[in-house]
C-alpha positions as CSV (number, residue, x, y, z in Angstrom):
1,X,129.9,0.8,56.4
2,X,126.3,1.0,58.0
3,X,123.0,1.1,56.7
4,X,120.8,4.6,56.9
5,X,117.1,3.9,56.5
6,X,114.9,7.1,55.9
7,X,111.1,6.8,56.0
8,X,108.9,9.5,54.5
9,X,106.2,10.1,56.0
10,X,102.5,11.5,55.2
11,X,100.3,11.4,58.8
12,X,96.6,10.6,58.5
13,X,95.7,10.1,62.1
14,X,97.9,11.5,64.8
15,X,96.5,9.3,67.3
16,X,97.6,6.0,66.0
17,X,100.6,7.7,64.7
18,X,101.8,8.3,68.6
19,X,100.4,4.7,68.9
20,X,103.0,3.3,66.8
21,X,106.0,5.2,67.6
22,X,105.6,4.6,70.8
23,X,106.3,0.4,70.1
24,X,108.6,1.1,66.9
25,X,111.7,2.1,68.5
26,X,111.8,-1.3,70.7
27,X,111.5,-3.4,67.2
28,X,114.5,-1.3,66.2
29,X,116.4,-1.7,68.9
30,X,115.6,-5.7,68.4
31,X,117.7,-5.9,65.2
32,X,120.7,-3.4,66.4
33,X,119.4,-0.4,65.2
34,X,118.6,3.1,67.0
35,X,116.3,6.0,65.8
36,X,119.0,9.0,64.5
37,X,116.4,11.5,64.1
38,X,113.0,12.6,63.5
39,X,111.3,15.8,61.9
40,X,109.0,18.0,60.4
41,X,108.9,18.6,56.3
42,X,109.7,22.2,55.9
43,X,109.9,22.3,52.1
44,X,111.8,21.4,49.2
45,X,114.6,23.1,47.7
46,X,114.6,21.3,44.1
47,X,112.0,18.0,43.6
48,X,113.1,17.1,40.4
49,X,112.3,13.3,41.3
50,X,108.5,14.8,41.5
51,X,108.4,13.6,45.0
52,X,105.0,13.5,47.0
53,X,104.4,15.9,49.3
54,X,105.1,14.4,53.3
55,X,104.9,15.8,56.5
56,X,107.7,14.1,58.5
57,X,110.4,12.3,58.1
58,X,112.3,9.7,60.1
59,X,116.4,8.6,60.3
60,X,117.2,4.5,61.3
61,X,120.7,3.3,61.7
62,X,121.7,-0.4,61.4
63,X,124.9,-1.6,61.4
64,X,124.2,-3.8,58.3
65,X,122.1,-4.0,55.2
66,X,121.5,-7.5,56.6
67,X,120.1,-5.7,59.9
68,X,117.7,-3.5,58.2
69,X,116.2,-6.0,55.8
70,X,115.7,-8.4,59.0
71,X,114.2,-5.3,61.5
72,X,111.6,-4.3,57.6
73,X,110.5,-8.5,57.9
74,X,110.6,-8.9,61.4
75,X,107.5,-10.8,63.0
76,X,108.1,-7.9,65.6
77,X,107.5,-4.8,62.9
78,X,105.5,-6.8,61.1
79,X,102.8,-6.8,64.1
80,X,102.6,-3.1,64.0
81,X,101.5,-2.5,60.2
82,X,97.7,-2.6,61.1
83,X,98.1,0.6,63.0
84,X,101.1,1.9,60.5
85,X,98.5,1.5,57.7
86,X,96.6,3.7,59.9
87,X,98.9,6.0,61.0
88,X,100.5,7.3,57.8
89,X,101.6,6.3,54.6
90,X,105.1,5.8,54.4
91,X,108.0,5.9,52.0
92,X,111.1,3.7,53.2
93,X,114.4,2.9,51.9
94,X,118.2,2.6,53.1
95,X,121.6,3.9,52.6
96,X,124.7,3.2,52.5
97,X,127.1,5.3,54.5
């Protein structure tokens, strides 16, 4: 089994939005995990959770839950939530595959 996380995001300031995903990756990378994909919102097809709206989404893969819970603490990610919190605001959980 391995561990899908998805991160919803909403961009406030494309500048340090670049800013951070140009360091995430290597954090992921740190705890095993690779970036699957990234992407634009297009729209939604039924939102019965009454979702916010976001612009772009992102797709992590870890090996283990334990992986992706040790990347989301890491001293390594948690250096980059200053310019996160400017960046965007962001949604993120994991799945099981």
């Amino acid at each position: 089994m391995s561990i899908k996380v998805i991160g919803l995001i909403q961009l406030n300031d494309l500048e340090a939005f670049e800013e951070y995903r140009s360091q995430v990756g290597d954090t992921v990378a740190l705890y095993r995990g690779k970036i699957a994909s990234r992407g634009s919102f297009n729209t939604f097809l039924w939102n019965e959770l009454h979702c916010g709206s976001f612009s772009a989404f992102v797709e992590l893969e870890f090996p283990s839950l334990a992986d992706s819970q040790a990347w989301a603490s890491s001293p390594e990610y948690q250096n980059l939530l200053p310019v996160r919190t400017k960046a965007m605001k962001l949604t993120l959980f994991s799945i099981s595959v």
